[in-house]
N, C-alpha and C positions, 0 to 999 in steps of 0.2 A: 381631754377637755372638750367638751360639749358646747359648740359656740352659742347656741339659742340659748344656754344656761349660762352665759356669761352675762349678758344682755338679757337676763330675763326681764328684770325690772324695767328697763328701759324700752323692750319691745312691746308691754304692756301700753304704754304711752300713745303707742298707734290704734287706733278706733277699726277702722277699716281692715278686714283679716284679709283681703284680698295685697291689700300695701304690706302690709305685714310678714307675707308670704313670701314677695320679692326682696323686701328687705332682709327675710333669711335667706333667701337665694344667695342674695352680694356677697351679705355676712362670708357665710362658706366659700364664698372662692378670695374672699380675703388672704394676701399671706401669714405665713406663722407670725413673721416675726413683727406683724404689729401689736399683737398680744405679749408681746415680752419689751421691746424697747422703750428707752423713755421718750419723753413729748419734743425732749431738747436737750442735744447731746452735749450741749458746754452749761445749760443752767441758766440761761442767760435771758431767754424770753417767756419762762411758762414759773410756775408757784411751787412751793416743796414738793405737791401730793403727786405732780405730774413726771418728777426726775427718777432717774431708777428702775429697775425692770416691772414693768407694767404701766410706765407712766403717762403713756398713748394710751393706753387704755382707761386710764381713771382722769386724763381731760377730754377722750372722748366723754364719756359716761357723765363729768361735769357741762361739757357744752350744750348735752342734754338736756340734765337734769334743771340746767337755767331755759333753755327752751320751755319747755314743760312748765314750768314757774310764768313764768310771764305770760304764757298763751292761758294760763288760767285764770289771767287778771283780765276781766271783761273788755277791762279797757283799751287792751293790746291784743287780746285772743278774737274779738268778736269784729277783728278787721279781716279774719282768715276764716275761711271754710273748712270744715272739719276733713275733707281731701290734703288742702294743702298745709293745716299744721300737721296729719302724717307725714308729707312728702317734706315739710322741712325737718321733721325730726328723723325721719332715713335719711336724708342729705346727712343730718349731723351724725349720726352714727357711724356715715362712710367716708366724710371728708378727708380723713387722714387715711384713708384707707392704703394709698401709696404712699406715703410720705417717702421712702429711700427707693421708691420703686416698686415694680414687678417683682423683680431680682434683687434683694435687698442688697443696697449700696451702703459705703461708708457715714457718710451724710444725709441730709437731707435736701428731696430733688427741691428746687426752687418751681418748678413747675408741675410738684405735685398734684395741684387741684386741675389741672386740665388730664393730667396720665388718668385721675379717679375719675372725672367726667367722662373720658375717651373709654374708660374700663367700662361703667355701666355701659355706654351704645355697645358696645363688643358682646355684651352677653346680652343685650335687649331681650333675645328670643326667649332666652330661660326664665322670665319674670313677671309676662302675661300684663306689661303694661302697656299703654298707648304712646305712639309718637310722641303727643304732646306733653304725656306725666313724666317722660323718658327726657327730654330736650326742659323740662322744667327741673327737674334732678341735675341735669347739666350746670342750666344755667347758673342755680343756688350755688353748685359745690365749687365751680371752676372759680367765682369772685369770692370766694372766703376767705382772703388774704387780705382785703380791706385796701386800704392806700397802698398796702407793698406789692407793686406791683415791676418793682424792676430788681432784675439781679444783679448779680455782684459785679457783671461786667458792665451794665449800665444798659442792658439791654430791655427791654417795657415787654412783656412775657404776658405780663395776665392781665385783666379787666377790671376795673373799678364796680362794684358793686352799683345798678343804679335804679330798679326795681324795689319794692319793699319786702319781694321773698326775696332778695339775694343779699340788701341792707340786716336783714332778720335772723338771719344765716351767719353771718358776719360779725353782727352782733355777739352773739353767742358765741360764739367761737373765741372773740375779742376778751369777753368776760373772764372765762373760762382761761384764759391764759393771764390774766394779770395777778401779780401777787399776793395784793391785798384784799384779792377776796379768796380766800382759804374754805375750803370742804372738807368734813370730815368724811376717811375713809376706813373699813376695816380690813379685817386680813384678808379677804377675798375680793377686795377693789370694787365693793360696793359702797357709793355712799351711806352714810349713816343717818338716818332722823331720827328727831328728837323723840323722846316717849309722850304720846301726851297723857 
């Protein structure tokens, strides 16, 4: 499997070939098994399309594809500079990029979004960005968790989103896992548009 050919359609979405380049960087040091698990391993917080093997991979590719929608509505798009709607659609690409980890664990880490945040600085070198695109990548991925911000033990782990790239971020992500908005997907876990 060809990662850049997973995510063809959706690397498309980045303007900038230079963003685009690190965003294949990441891609590949991704683990295997986010391309195979689902979004949510009891069912309970993510929509049909997302359960099942590939199901990270088709609400990554929805949290996108609602990014992309809405940055093309003037009305929401033309608050972001064409640098930073790439940099929030690479965030959304690699958000879940750890979800069980490095080292794929049984569950899901509750302090995922800081492991993927912590993953991009670690490979900074490999992706020919700036301090600041690099701590802006941070900042989006680590509050994508929205209000959830405490775990099971009652312990406060992550940050409340409070920038409008990390609320943007969030957003999307937020979408993208609720049930009642449903995406069609085919057999290769691309969504589907309509013919017109």
């Amino acid at each position: 499997m060809k990662r850049e050919e997973v995510f063809k359609k959706e690397l498309e979405y980045i303007k900038s070939e230079r963003i685009k380049k690190a965003c294949l960087e990441m891609i590949a040091l991704l683990p295997d098994y986010f391309f195979e698990i689902a979004a949510s391993s009891t069912g309970k917080y993510h929509p049909e399309y997302a359960l099942g093997k590939g199901g990270l991979l088709r609400h990554t590719k929805a949290a996108v594809r609602v990014a992309y929608e809405l940055l093309q509505d003037s009305c929401i798009g033309d608050k972001y500079t064409s640098d930073e709607k790439d940099f929030m659609i690479m965030a959304l690409l690699l958000h879940d990029g750890l979800k069980c980890g490095l080292e794929k664990e049984q569950y899901t880490r509750f302090d995922h979004p800081l492991l993927m945040a912590n993953y991009i600085k670690d490979n900074k070198d490999k992706l020919g960005l700036e301090e600041k695109e690099i701590e802006f990548l941070m900042d989006v991925i680590k509050t994508h968790m929205g209000p959830w911000t405490v775990d099971y033990q009652g312990n406060e782990v992550l940050e409340k989103p409070k920038t409008k790239y990390q609320n943007f971020v969030h957003m999307c992500d937020y979408l993208a896992s609720r049930k009642c908005i449903l995406l069609p997907f085919d057999k290769n876990n691309n969504i589907m548009d309509e013919e017109k």
